[in-house]
C-alpha positions as CSV (number, residue, x, y, z in Angstrom):
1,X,-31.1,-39.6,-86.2
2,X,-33.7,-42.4,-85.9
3,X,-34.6,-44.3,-83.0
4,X,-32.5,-47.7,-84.3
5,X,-29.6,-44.8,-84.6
6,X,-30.1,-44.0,-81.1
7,X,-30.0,-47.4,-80.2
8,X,-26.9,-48.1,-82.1
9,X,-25.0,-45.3,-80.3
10,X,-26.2,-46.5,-77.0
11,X,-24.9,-49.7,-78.0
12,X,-22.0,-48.8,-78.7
13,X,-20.8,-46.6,-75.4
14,X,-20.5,-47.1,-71.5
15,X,-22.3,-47.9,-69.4
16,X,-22.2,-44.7,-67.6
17,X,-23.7,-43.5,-70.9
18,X,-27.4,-45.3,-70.6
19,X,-29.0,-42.7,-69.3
20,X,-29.1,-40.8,-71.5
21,X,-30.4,-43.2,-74.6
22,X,-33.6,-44.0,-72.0
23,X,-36.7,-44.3,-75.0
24,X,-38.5,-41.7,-72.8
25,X,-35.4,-39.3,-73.3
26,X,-35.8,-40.1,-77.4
27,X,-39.8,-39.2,-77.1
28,X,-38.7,-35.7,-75.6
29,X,-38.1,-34.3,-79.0
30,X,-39.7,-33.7,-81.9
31,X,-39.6,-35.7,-84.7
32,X,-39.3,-34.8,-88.7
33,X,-41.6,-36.5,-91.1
34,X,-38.6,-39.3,-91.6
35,X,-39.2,-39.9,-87.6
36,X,-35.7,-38.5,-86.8
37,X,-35.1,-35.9,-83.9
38,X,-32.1,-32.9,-83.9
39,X,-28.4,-34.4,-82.9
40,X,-27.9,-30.5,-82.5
41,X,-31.0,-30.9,-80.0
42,X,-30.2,-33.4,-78.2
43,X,-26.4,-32.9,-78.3
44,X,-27.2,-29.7,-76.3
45,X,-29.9,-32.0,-73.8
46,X,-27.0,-34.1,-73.0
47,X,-24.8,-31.0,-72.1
48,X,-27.6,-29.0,-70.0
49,X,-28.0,-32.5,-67.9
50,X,-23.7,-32.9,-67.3
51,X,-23.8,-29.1,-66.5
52,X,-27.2,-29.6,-64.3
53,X,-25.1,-33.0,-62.4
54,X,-21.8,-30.9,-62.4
55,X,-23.6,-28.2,-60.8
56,X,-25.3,-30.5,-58.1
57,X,-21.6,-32.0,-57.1
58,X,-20.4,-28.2,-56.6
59,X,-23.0,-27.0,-54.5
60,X,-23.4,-30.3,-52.7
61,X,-19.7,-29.2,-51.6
62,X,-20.7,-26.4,-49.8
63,X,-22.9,-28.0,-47.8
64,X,-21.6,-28.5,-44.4
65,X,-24.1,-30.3,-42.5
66,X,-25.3,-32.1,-45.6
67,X,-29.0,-31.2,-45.4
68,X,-29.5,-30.3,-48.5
69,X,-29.3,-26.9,-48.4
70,X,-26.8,-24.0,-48.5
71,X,-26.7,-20.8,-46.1
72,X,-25.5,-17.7,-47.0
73,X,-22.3,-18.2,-45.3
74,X,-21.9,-21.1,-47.9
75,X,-23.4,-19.6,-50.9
76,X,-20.9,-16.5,-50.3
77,X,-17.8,-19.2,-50.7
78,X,-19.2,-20.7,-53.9
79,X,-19.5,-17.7,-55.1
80,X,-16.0,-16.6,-54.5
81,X,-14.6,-19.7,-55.8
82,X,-16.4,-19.4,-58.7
83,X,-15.4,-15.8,-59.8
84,X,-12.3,-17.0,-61.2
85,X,-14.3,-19.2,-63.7
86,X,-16.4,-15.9,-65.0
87,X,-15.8,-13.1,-67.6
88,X,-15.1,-10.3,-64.9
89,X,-12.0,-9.1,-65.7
90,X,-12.5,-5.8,-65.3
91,X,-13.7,-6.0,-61.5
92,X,-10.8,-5.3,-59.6
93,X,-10.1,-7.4,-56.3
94,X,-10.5,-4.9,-53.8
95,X,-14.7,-5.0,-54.9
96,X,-15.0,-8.7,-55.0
97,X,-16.5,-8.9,-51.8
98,X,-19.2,-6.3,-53.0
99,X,-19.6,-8.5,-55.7
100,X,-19.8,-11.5,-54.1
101,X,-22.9,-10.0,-51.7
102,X,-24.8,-8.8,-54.6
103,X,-24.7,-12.2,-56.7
104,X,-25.6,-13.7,-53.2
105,X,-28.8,-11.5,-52.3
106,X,-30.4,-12.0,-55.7
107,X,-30.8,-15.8,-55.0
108,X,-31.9,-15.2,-51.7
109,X,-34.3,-12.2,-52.6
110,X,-35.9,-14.4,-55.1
111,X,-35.5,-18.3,-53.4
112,X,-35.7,-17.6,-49.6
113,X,-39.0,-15.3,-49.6
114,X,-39.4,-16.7,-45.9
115,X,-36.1,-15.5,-45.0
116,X,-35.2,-18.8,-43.6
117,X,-31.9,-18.0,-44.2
118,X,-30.7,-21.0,-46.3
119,X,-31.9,-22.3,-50.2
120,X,-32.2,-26.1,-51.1
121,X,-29.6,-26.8,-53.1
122,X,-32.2,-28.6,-55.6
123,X,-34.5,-24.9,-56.2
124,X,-30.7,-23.7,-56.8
125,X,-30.5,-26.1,-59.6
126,X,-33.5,-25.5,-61.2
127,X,-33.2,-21.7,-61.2
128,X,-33.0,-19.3,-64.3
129,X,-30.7,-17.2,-61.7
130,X,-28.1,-20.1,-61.7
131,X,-28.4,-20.4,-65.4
132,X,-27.9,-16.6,-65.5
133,X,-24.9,-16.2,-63.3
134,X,-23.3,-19.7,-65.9
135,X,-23.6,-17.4,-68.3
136,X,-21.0,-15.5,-67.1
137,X,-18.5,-18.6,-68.0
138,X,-19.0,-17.9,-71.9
139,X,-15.4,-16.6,-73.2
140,X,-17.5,-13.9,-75.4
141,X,-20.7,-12.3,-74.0
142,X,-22.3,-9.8,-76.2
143,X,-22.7,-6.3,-74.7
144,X,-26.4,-6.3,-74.2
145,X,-25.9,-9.5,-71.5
146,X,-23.5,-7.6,-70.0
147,X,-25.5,-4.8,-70.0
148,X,-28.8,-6.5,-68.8
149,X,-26.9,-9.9,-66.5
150,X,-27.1,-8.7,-63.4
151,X,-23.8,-11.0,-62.3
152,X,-22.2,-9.3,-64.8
153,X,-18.9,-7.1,-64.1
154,X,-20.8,-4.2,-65.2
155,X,-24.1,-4.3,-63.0
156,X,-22.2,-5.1,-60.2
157,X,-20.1,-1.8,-60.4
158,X,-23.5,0.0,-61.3
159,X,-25.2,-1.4,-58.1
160,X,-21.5,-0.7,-56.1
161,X,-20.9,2.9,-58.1
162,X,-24.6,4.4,-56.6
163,X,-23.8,3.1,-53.4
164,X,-21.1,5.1,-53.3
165,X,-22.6,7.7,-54.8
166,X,-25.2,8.1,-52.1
167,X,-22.9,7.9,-49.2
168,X,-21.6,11.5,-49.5
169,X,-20.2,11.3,-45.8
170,X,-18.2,8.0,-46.7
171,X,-19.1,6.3,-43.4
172,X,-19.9,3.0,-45.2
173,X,-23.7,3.8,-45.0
174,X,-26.7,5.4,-46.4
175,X,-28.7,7.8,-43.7
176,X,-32.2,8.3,-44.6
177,X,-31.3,11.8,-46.1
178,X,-28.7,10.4,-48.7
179,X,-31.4,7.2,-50.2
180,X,-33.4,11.0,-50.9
181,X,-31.2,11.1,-53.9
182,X,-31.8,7.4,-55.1
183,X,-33.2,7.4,-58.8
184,X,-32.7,11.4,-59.0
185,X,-34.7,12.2,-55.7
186,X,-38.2,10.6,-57.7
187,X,-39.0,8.1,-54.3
188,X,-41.8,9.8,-52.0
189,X,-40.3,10.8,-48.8
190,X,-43.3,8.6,-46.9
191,X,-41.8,5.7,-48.9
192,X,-38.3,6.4,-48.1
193,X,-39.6,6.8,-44.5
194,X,-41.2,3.5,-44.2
195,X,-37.9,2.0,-45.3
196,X,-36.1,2.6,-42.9
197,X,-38.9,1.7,-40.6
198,X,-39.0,-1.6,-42.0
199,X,-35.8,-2.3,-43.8
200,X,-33.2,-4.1,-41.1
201,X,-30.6,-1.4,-40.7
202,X,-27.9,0.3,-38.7
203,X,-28.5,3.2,-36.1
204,X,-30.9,4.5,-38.8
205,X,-28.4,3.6,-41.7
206,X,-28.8,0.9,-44.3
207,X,-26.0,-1.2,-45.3
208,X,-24.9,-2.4,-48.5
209,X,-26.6,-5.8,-48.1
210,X,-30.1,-3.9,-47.3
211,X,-28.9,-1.5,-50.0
212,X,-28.8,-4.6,-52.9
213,X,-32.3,-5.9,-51.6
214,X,-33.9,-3.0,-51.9
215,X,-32.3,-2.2,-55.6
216,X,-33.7,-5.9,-56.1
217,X,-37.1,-4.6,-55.7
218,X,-37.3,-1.4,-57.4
219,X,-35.9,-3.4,-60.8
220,X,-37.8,-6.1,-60.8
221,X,-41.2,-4.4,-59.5
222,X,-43.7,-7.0,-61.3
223,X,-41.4,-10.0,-59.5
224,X,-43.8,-11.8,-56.8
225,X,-40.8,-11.1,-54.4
226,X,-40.8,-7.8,-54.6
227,X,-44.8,-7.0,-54.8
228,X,-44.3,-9.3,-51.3
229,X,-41.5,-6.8,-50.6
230,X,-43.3,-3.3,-51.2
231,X,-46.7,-4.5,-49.6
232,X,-45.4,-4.4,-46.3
233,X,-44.0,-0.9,-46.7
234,X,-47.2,0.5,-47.7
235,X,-49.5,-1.2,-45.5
236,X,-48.3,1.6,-43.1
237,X,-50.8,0.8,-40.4
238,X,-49.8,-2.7,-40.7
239,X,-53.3,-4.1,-41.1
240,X,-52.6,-6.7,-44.0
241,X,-54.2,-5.0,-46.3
242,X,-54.5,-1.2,-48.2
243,X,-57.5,0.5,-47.9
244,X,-58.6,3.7,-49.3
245,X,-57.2,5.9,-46.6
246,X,-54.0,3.9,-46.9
247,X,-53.5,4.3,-50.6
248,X,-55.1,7.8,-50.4
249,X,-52.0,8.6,-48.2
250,X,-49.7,7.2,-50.3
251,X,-50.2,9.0,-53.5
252,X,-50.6,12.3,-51.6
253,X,-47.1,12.0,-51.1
254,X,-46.1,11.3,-54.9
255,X,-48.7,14.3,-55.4
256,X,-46.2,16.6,-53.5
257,X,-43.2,15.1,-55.4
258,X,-44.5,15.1,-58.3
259,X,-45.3,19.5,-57.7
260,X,-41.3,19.5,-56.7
261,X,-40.2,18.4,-60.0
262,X,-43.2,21.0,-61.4
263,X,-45.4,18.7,-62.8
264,X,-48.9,19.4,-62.6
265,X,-51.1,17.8,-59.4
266,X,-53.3,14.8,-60.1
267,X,-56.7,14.2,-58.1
268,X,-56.0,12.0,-55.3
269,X,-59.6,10.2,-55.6
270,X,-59.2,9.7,-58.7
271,X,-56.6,7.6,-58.2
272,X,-57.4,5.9,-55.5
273,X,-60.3,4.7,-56.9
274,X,-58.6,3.7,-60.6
275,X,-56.0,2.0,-58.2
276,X,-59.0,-0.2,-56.4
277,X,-60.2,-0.8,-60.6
278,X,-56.6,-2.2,-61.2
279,X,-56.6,-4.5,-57.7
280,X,-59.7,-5.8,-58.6
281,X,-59.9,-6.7,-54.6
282,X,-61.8,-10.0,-53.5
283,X,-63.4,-8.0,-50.6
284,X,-64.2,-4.2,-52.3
285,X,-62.9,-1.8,-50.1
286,X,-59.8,-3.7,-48.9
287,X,-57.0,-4.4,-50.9
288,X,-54.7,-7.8,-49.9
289,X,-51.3,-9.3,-51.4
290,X,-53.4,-11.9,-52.5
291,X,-54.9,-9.3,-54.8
292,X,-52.2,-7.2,-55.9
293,X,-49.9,-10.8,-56.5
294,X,-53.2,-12.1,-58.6
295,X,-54.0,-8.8,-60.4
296,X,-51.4,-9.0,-62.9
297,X,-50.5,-5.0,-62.3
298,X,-49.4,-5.2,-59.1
299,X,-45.5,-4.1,-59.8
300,X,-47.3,-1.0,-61.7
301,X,-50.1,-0.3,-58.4
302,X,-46.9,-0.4,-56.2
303,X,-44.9,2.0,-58.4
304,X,-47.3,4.4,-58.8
305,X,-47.7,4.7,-55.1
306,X,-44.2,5.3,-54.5
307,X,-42.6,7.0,-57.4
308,X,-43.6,9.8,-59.4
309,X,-41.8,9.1,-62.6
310,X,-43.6,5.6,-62.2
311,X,-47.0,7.7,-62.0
312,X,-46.1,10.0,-64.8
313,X,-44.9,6.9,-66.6
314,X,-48.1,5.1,-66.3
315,X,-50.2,8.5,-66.6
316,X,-48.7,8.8,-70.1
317,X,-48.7,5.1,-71.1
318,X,-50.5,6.1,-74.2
319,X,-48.3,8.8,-75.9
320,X,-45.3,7.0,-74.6
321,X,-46.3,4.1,-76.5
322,X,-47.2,6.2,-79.4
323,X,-43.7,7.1,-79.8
C-alpha cells in the first residue's frame, strides 16, 4: 500500500486506531520502487505492538506495590497463570511447580545480574526470553523448538529428569558427591568444589533452584551472565582477577580428569599461557571480567578451565570441524 492508502485506512477507523497510521510508523518500512511498503509487514508490526501492550497490562497485574517491577514471588504467579495458555500438555500437574521455577530463573539469571531480586517490568517486555516463552502459545510448534525452547514441556522435564537423576538418595537435594556425575562425571572436582563454596545452598546440598542456575550457566557459557557467573568460581583466591597461578591450578585439575577418562595429559604451561593469548588482558599478567566479557572467547577460556570434554573439544577444534 501507498502512503495515500495508509491514510485512507486511517481515515476510515477509530480513533483508538491512530497510532498506529503515525507517518513515522509508515517510514519504518521499506518501500518498493512504486513507494508501497508490505501489508504482510506491517499487518504483523501492528500485532507484535497489541501483543507488546497486552503483555504490559498482564504483568502490570502482578505488580503489587506498583513500582514497576515484579519479584519473583510475582513472576512465579504469572507464570502459573499462564501455563494454561501454553502447548505443555504433556507436563503433568504434579511437576508444574518445577516448571514454574525453571521458566522463573532464566529471566532472573539473565535480567537481575545484581540479584536485586525483582525485574522491571519494561526489560521484561523488551526481552527475547518473553518472546521465547510466547512462543509456547502457538497451537503447532515444530519439534526442533521444542527441542531447543527452553519453556518448552520437553526441556523442562530434561532440566527436572537429571535432577532426579543425580539425587540417588531421594532427599530432595544434590550433595557435592552426586553433582560428580553431572554431564557424565566431565566437571573438575576443584570446580565442583568451588560450587558449593559459592553457590547458595543447603547444609552442603544444592537445591533445585541453585540446581537450574547453575544448568543456566553451563548451556549458555558465551552469555555475559554466565562468564559473570563462572569468574567468581575460578577466581578461587578471590582477588578479582586470574592470574597464572590461578589458571595454572585450574587446568591441573581438568589435566587429572582428563587422565581418568584415559586421555592423554596436556602441558599445563602451555595452556596457561595460550589461555592469557585468548584473554588478551589489559594488564599482562592479570586476567579481569572486564577482559574475559571483552575478549569474545570468554565462554570457551571458562570451559576449558572446568571441563575436560570442553578442553578436548577445543583441543580438537580443527578435525572436529573437518568433519
Amino acid at each position: 500500500m501507498t502512503f495515500l492508502d495508509f491514510q485512507a485506512i486511517k481515515a476510515q477507523l477509530d480513533q483508538k486506531f491512530h497510532r498506529f497510521f503515525k507517518p513515522s510508523i509508515f517510514l519504518k518500512f521499506v518501500p518498493d520502487e512504486m513507494g508501497c511498503i508490505s501489508v504482510l509487514q506491517f499487518f504483523n508490526y501492528v500485532l507484535r505492538k497489541v501483543s507488546l501492550m497486552q503483555a504490559r497490562l498482564d504483568l502490570s497485574y502482578y505488580d503489587a506495590d506498583n513500582d514497576g517491577f515484579l519479584v519473583e514471588s510475582e513472576l512465579n504467579q504469572y507464570v502459573a497463570d499462564l501455563i494454561p495458555s501454553l502447548k505443555l500438555d504433556s507436563l503433568n500437574p504434579s511437576v508444574h511447580q518445577y516448571y514454574i521455577c525453571s521458566s522463573v530463573r532464566k529471566f532472573l539469571f539473565f535480567m537481575d545480574p545484581l540479584k536485586r531480586g525483582k525485574i522491571a517490568i519494561q526489560k521484561i517486555l523488551l526481552s527475547p526470553i518473553l518472546t521465547e516463552l510466547f512462543e509456547l502459545r502457538e497451537p503447532e510448534l515444530p519439534e526442533d523448538y521444542e527441542r531447543t525452547n527452553w519453556f518448552s514441556a520437553f526441556s523442562a522435564l530434561k532440566i527436572y529428569g537429571q535432577y532426579l537423576s543425580l539425587d540417588t538418595d531421594q532427599n530432595g537435594m544434590i550433595s557435592r558427591s552426586e553433582m560428580s556425575k553431572f554431564n557424565n562425571g566431565t566437571l573438575t572436582d576443584l570446580y565442583l568444589d568451588r560450587v558449593y563454596e559459592e553457590r547458595q545452598t543447603r547444609r552442603g546440598n544444592m537445591d533445585y533452584k541453585t540446581f537450574v542456575d547453575f544448568v543456566l550457566a553451563i548451556e549458555n557459557p558465551n552469555a555475559p551472565e554466565s562468564i559473570t557467573y563462572q569468574f567468581k568460581l575460578l577466581d578461587v583466591k578471590a582477588q578479582g582477577y586470574l592470574d597464572d597461578f590461578t589458571i595454572g591450578y585450574l587446568f591441573k585439575s581438568v589435566v587429572e580428569k582428563m587422565i581418568s577418562f584415559g586421555h592423554e595429559p596436556v602441558h599445563v604451561a602451555d595452556v596457561v599461557n595460550e589461555v592469557f593469548d585468548m584473554a588478551n588482558p589489559k594488564v599482562g599478567d592479570k586476567i579481569t571480567l572486564e577482559d574475559l566479557l571483552k575478549c569474545g572467547v570468554g565462554g570457551t577460556i571458562t570451559t576449558i578451565l572446568t571441563d575436560c570434554r570442553g578442553f578436548w573439544a577445543y583441543d580438537n577444534r580443527e578435525s572436529l570441524e573437518g568433519r
